[in-house]
C-alpha positions as CSV (number, residue, x, y, z in Angstrom):
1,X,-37.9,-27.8,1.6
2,X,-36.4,-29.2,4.9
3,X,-38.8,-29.9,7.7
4,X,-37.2,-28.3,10.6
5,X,-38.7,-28.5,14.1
6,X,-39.5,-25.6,16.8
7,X,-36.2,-26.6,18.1
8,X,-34.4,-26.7,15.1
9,X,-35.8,-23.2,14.1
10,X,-35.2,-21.6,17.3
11,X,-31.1,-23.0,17.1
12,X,-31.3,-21.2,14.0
13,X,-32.4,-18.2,15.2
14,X,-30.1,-18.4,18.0
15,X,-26.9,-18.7,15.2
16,X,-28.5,-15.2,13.7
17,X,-30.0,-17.0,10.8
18,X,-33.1,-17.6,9.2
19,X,-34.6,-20.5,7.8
20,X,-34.6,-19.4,4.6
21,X,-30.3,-18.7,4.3
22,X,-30.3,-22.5,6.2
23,X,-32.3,-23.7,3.3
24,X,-30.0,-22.2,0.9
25,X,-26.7,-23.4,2.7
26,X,-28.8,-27.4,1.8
27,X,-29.7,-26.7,-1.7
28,X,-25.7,-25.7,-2.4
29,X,-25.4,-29.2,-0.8
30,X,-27.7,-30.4,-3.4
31,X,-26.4,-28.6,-6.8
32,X,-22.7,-28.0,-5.5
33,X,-21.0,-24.5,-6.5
34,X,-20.6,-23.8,-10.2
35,X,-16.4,-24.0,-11.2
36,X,-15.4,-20.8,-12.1
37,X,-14.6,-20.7,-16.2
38,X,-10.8,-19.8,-16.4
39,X,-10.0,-17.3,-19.2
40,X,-6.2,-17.5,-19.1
41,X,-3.6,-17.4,-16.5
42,X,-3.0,-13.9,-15.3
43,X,1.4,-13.2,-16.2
44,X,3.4,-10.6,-16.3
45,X,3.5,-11.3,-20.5
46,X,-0.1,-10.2,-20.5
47,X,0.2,-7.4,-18.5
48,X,-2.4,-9.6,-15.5
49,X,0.3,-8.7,-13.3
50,X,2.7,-5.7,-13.0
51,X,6.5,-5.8,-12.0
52,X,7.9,-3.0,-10.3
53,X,10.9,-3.6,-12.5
54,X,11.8,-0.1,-15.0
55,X,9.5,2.0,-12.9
56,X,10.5,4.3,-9.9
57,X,9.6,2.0,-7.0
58,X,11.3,4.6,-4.7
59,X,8.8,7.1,-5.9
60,X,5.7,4.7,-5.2
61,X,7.2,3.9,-1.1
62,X,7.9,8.2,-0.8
63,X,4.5,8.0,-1.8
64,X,2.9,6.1,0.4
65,X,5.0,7.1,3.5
66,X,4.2,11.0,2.9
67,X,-0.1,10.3,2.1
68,X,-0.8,7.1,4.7
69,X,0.1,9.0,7.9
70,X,-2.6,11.3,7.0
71,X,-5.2,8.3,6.1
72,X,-6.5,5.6,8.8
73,X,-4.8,2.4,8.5
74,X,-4.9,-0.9,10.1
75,X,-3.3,-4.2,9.9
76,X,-5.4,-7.0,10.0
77,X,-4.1,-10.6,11.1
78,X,-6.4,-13.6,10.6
79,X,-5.0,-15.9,13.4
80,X,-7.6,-18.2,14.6
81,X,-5.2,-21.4,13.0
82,X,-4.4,-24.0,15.5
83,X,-0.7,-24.7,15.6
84,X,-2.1,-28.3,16.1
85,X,-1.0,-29.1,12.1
86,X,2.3,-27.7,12.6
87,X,3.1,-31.0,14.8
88,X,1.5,-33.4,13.1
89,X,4.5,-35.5,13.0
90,X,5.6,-34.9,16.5
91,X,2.1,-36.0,17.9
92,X,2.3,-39.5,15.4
93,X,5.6,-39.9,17.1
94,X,4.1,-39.7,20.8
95,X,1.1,-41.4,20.4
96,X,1.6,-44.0,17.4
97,X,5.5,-44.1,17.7
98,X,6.3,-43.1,14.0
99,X,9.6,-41.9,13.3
100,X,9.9,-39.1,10.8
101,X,12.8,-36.8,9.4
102,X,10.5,-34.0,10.8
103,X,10.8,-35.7,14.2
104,X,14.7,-36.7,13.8
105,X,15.2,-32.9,12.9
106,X,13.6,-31.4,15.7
107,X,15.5,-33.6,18.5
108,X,18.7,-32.6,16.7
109,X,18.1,-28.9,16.3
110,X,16.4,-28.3,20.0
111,X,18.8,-25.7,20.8
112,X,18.0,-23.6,17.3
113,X,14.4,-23.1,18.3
114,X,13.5,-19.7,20.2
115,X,11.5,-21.9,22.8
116,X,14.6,-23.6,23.7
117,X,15.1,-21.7,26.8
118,X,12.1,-22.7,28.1
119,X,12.0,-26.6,27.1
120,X,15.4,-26.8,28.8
121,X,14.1,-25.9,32.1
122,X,10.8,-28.1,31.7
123,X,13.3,-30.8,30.9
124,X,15.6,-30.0,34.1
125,X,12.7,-30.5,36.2
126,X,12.0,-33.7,35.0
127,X,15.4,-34.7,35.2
128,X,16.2,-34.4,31.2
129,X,19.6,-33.7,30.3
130,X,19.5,-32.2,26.5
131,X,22.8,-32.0,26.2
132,X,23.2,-35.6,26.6
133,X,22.1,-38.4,24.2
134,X,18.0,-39.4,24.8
135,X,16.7,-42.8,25.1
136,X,13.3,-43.3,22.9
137,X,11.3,-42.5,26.2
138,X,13.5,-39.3,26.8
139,X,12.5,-38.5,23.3
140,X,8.9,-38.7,23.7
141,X,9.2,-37.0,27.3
142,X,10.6,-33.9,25.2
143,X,8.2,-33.9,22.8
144,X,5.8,-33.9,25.1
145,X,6.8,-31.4,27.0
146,X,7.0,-29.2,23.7
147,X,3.1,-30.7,22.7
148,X,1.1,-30.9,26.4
149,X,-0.6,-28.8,28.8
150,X,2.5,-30.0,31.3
151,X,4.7,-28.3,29.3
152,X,4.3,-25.3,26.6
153,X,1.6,-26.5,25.6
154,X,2.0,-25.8,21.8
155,X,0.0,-28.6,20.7
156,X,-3.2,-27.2,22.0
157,X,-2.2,-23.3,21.0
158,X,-3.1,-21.1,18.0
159,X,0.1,-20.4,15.6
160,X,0.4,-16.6,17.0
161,X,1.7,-17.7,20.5
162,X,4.8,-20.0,19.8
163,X,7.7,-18.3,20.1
164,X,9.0,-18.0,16.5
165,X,12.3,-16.4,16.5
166,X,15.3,-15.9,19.0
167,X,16.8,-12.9,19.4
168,X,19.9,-11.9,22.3
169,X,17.4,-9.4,24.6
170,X,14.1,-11.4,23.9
171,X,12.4,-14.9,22.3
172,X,9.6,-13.6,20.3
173,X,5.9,-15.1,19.6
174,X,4.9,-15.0,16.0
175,X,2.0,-12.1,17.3
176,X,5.0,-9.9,18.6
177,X,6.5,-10.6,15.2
178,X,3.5,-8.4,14.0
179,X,3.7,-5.6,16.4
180,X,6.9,-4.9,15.1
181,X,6.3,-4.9,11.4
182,X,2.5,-2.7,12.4
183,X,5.6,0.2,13.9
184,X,7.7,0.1,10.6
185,X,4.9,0.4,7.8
186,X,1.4,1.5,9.5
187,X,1.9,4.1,11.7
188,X,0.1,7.2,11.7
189,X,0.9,11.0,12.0
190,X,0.4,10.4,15.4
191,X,2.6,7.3,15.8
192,X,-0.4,5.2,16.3
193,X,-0.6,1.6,15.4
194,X,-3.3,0.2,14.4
195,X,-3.7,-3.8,14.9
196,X,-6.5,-6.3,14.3
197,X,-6.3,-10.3,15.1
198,X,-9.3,-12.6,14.3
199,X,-8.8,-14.7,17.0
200,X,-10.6,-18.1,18.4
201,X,-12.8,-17.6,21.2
202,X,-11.0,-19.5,23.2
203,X,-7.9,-18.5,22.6
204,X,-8.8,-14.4,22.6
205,X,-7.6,-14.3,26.3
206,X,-4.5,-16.4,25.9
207,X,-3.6,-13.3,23.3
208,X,-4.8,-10.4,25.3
209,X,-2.7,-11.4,27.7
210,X,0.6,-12.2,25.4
211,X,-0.1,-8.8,23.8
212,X,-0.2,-7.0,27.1
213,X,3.2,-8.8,28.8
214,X,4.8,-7.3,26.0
215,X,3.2,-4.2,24.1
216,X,5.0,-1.9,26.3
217,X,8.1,-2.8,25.5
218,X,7.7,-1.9,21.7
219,X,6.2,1.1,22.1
220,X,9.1,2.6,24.0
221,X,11.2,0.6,21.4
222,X,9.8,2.6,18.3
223,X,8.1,5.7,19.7
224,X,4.5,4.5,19.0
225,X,1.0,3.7,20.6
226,X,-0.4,0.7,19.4
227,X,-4.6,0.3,19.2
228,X,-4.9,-3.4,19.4
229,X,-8.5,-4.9,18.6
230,X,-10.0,-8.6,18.4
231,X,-12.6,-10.2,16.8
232,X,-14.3,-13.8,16.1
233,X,-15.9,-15.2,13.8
234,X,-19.3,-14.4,14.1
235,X,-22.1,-17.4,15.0
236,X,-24.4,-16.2,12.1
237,X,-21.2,-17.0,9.2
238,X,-21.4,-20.6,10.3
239,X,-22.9,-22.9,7.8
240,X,-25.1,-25.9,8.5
241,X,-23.4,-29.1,7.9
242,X,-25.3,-32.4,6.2
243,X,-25.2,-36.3,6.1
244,X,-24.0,-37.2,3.1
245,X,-27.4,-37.6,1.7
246,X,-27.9,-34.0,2.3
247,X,-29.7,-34.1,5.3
248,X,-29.2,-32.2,8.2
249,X,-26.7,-33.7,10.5
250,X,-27.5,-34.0,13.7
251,X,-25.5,-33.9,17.1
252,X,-26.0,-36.9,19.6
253,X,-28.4,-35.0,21.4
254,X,-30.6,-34.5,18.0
255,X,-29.6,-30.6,17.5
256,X,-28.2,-29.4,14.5
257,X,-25.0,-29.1,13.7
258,X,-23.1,-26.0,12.7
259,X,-19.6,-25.4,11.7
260,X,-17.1,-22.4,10.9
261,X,-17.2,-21.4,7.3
262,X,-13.5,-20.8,6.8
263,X,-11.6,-17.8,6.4
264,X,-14.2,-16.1,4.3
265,X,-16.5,-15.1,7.2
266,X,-14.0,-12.9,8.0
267,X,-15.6,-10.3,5.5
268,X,-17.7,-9.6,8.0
269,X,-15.0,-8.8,10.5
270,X,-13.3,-6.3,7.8
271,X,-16.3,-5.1,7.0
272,X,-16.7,-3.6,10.5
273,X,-13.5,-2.0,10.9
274,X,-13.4,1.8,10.3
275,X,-9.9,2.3,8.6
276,X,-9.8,2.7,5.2
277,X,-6.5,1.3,4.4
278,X,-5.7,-2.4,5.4
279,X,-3.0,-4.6,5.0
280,X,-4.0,-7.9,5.4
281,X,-1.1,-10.6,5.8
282,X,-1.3,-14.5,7.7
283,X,-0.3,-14.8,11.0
284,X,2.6,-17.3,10.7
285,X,4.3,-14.8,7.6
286,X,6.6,-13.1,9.7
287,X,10.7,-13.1,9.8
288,X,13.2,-12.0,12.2
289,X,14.2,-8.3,12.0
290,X,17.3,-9.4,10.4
291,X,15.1,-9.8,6.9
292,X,12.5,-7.4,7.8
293,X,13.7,-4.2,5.5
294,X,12.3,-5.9,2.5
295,X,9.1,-7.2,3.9
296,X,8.5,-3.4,5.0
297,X,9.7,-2.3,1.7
298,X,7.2,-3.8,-0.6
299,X,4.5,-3.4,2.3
300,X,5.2,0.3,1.4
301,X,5.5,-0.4,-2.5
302,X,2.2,-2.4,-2.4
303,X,0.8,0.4,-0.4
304,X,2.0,3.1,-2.7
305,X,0.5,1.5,-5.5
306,X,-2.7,1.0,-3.8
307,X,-3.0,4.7,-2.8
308,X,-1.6,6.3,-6.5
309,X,-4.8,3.6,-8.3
310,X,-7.1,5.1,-5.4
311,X,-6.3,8.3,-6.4
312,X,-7.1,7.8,-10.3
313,X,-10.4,6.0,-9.7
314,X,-11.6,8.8,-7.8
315,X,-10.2,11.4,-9.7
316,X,-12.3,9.6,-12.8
317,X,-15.4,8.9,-10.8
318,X,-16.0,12.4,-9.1
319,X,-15.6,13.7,-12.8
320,X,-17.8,11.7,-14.1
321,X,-20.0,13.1,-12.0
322,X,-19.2,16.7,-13.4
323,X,-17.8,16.8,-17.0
324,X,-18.7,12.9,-18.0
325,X,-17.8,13.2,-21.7
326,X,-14.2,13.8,-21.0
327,X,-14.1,11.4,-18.3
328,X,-15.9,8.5,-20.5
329,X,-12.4,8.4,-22.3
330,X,-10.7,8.8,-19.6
331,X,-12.1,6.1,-17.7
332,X,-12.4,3.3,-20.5
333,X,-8.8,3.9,-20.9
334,X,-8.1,3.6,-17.6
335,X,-9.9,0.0,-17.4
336,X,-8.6,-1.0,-20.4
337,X,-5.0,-0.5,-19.7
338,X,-4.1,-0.5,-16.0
339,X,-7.3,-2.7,-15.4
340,X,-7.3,-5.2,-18.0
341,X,-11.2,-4.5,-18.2
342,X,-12.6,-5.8,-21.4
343,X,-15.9,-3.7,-22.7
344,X,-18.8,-5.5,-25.0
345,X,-18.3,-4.1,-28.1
346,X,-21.9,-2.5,-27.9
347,X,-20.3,0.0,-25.7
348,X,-19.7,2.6,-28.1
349,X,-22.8,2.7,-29.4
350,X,-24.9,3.3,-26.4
351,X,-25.5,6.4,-25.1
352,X,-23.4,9.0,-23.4
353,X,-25.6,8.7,-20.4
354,X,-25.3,4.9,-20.3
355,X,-21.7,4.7,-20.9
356,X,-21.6,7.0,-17.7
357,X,-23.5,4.5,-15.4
358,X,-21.3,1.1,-16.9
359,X,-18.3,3.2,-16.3
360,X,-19.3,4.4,-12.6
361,X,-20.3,0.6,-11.6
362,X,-17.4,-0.5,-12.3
363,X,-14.9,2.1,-10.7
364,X,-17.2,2.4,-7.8
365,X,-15.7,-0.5,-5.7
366,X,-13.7,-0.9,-2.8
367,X,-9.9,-2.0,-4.2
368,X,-7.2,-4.1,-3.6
369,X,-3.5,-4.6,-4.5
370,X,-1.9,-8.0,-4.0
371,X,1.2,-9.2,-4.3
372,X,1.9,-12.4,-6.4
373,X,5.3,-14.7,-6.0
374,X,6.8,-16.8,-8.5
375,X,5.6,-20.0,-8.3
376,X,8.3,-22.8,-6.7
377,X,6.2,-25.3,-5.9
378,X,4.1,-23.9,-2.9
379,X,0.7,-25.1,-2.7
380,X,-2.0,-21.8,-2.8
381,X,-4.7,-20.2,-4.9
382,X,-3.1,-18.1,-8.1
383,X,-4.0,-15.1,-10.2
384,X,-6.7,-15.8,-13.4
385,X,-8.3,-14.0,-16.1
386,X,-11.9,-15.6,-15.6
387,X,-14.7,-15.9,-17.9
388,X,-16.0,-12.5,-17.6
389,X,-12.3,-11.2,-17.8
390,X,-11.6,-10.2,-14.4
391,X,-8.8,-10.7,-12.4
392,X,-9.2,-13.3,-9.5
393,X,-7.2,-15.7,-7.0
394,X,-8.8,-18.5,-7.4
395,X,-8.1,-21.8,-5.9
396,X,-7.1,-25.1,-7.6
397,X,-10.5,-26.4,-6.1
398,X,-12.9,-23.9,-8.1
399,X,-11.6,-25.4,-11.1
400,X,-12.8,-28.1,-13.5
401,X,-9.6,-30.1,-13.4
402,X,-11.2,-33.1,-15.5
403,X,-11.6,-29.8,-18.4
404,X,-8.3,-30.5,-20.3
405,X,-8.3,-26.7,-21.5
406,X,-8.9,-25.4,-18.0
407,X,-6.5,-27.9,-16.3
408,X,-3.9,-26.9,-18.9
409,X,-4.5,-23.0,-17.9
410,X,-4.1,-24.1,-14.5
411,X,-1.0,-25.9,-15.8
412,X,0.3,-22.2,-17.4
413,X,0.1,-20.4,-14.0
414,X,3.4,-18.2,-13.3
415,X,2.4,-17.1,-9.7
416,X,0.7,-18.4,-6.5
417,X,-1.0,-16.3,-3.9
418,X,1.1,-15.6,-0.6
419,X,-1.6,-13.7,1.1
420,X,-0.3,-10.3,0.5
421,X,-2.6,-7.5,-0.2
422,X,-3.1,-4.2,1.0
423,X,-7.1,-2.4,0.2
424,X,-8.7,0.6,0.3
425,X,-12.6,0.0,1.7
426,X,-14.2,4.0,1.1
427,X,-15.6,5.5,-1.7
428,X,-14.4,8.7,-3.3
429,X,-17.1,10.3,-0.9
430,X,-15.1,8.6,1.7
431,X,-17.9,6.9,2.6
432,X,-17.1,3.0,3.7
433,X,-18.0,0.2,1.1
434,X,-20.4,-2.3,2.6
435,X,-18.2,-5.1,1.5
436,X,-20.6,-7.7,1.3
437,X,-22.4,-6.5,-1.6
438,X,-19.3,-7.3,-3.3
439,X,-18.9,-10.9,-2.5
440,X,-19.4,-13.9,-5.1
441,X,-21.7,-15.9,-3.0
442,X,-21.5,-18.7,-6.0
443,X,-17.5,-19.5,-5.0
444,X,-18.1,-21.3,-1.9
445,X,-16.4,-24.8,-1.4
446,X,-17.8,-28.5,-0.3
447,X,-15.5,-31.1,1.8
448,X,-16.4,-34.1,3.9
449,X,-15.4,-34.1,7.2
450,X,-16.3,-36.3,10.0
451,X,-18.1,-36.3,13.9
452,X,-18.3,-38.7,16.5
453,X,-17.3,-41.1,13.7
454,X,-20.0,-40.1,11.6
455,X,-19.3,-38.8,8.2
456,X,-20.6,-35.4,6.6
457,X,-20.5,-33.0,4.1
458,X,-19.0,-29.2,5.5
459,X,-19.8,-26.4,3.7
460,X,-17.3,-23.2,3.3
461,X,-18.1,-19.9,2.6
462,X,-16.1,-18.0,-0.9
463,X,-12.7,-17.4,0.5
464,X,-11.8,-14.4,1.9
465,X,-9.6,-13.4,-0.6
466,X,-11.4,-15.1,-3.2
467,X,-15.0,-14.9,-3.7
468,X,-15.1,-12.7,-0.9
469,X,-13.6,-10.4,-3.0
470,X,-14.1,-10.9,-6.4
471,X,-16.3,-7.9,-7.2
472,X,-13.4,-5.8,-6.1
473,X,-10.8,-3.5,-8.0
474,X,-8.0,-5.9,-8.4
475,X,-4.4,-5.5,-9.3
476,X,-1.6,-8.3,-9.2
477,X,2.1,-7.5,-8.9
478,X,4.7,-9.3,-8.4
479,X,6.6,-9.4,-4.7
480,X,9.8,-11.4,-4.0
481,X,9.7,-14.7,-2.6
482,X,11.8,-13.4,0.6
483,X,8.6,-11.7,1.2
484,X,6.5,-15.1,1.7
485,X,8.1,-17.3,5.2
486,X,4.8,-19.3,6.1
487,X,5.3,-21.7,9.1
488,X,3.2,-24.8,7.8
489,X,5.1,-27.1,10.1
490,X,7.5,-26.8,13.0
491,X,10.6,-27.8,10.8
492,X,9.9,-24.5,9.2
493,X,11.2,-22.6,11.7
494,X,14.7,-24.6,11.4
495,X,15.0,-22.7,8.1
496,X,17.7,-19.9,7.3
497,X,14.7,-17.4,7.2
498,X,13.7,-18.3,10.7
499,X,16.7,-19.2,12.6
């Protein structure tokens, strides 16, 4: 055990923890988190993930548009992400003068960018001609300009408000990008829009504000009312952080030191939210209306699937309930063969009574759909088999890459995770899940990080979509890669998707 002072233990209190989870955040320190045992990659050979290809996909989006106006649904938007890594090259080139492609491509492409409007007028005011050739110093006065509080500011702003795309009546912030897309696949009978943003605390005004400049203006646009909501991350999901001896780190001024978790605190965010159906999809995925038809077409296709596999597991779970020999057959085969659920072969012989409570615990679960693109190259967590045979995204990290038989399964992987997924959170009482009972607290991650020049070890709770999830209903099916336009750096928006 840690000795912790009257200070220490009253910080702790004060983050809405105890001693006791602070003690368990240091002995993960100690013993790390256990790899996860890969069973086999999860492909559309071995039926881990489904193609809509051969089945009636315009049955499945009919589906969904005639049963989720009648059913609460919300879109939720982690976008607490500092833009600050999306000009990572443009601040080396201002502070350390590196030169970079990235930074070459910029300077040559200003006019392409939806913020160009507004950099050209910064620029006039300090005398800039863009249309003319820039010296080095006129080159690192623009950047600037594009980076700093003087100018737009963007290197000290969260992803959701830089203005992503240009269009003839408007230049739109990648958070407006997402008011759109809520009007054209979550609306209710009532043409209400539901909208939730995880947001940084400091940042939560900055989007208030955006939001209400321009909410307005979509609403009269497509006919709804959107019910926009924030959150943070809450103080008690932060995790303790240690020297690299696994002590407590401790600030300048001897208090502890806390830190974030990652974006698997934000279980407790979803957890609070009322609707039953959410579509959860990153901030900086978004394209120009131009290519939204088939975003919003497999939102709906996911969302159909999601609501026709709700359906059966309550149809099978309510009868189980009421004639459970019938729906013990019923329900196996349903595991087995849209599931992928494997059964210990003792199943059979236990008794009818028995096979009724395995088969209830697992149907009984809140469930999600996601959609899985073919993997090109781009970095992200992928769909798995695991040991116990079910389906999770699990990251490269919570693997034993030094195992040559799980590095090779690793190897064999078809798909990579673009944050795509639509759930369902109630029971078939409609009753909402507590979704932390269904959370894999042994999936957590370990990195070093530094402070005040002082290394230490950081600690991240399981992944939102990872072991924040992985007691869930899962199904994997694969979504075009049109549908998956991340923004990692500010070049990205120079391509033909976002120009």
């Amino acid at each position: 055990m840690k000795s912790f002072t009257n200070h220490d233990l009253e910080q702790i209190a004060y983050q809405g923890q105890t001693e006791e989870s602070v003690e368990q955040q240091i002995h993960h320190f100690e013993t790390g988190f256990p790899f996860l045992k890969l069973q086999q990659s999860a492909t559309k050979d071995n039926h881990g993930i489904l193609s809509f290809e051969g089945i009636d996909a315009h049955q499945l989006v009919s589906f969904y548009e005639e049963q989720s106006i009648h059913c609460q649904v919300v879109k939720f938007v982690p976008a607490s992400g500092a833009a600050s890594r999306m000009f990572k090259d443009l601040f080396a080139f201002i502070n350390e003068d590196k030169e970079s492609q990235a930074v070459e491509a910029v300077l040559t492409n200003l006019k392409k960018f939806a913020f160009y409007n507004e950099l050209q007028w910064l620029c006039r005011s300090q005398e800039i001609d863009l249309n003319q050739p820039l010296s080095v110093d006129d080159k690192k006065r623009v950047i600037s300009l594009i980076l700093n509080q003087e100018g737009l500011n963007y290197g000290n702003l969260p992803k959701g408000l830089i203005r992503f795309h240009h269009y003839e009546e408007e230049a739109r912030l990648a958070v407006e990008e997402h008011l759109v897309e809520g009007a054209l696949y979550a609306r209710n009978s009532k043409n209400e829009v539901y909208i939730h943003f995880t947001v940084s605390p400091e940042h939560q005004v900055l989007f208030q504000k955006a939001i209400l400049q321009s909410v307005k203006k979509y609403e009269e646009r497509f006919c709804v009312t959107f019910h926009i909501s924030f959150s943070v991350q809450k103080k008690s999901t932060d995790t303790i952080a240690v020297n690299l001896d696994n002590t407590p780190f401790r600030n300048t001024d001897g208090s502890l030191l806390f830190r974030p978790s990652g974006h698997g605190a934000l279980i407790e965010n979803l957890n609070d939210l009322p609707q039953e159906i959410v579509f959860i999809k990153n901030i900086d995925n978004v394209v120009p209306d131009r290519l939204k038809s088939e975003t919003v077409y497999y939102k709906k296709l996911i969302g159909g699937l999601l609501l026709k596999t709700k359906n059966e597991v309550h149809d099978i779970l309510k009868r189980l309930k009421t004639e459970p020999k019938a729906a013990i057959t019923e329900g196996k085969k349903f595991l087995s063969e849209t599931l992928q659920q494997s059964f210990d072969p003792c199943f059979e012989t236990k008794s009818e009574q028995d096979q009724t409570d395995i088969l209830f615990s697992m149907l009984n679960k809140p469930i999600r759909v996601c959609g899985m693109v073919k993997n090109e190259g781009e970095p992200g967590g992928g769909p798995f088999f695991v040991e116990d045979g079910t389906l999770q995204i699990v990251e490269s990290s919570q693997v034993d890459k030094k195992d040559p038989k799980q590095a090779a399964i690793m190897a064999q992987s078809t798909h990579f995770n673009p944050v795509d997924l639509v759930c369902y959170t109630k029971d078939f009482e409609g009753k909402s899940f507590n979704l932390l009972q269904f959370v894999d607290a042994d999936t957590g991650f370990i990195s070093e990080k530094s402070k005040d020049g002082k290394p230490l070890k950081a600690q991240e709770l399981p992944g939102l979509w990872n072991g924040a999830m992985a007691h869930w209903i899962t199904l994997f099916v694969e979504v075009p890669l049109i549908t998956f336009n991340p923004v990692k750096t500010i070049d990205d928006l120079l391509r033909k998707e976002h120009c």
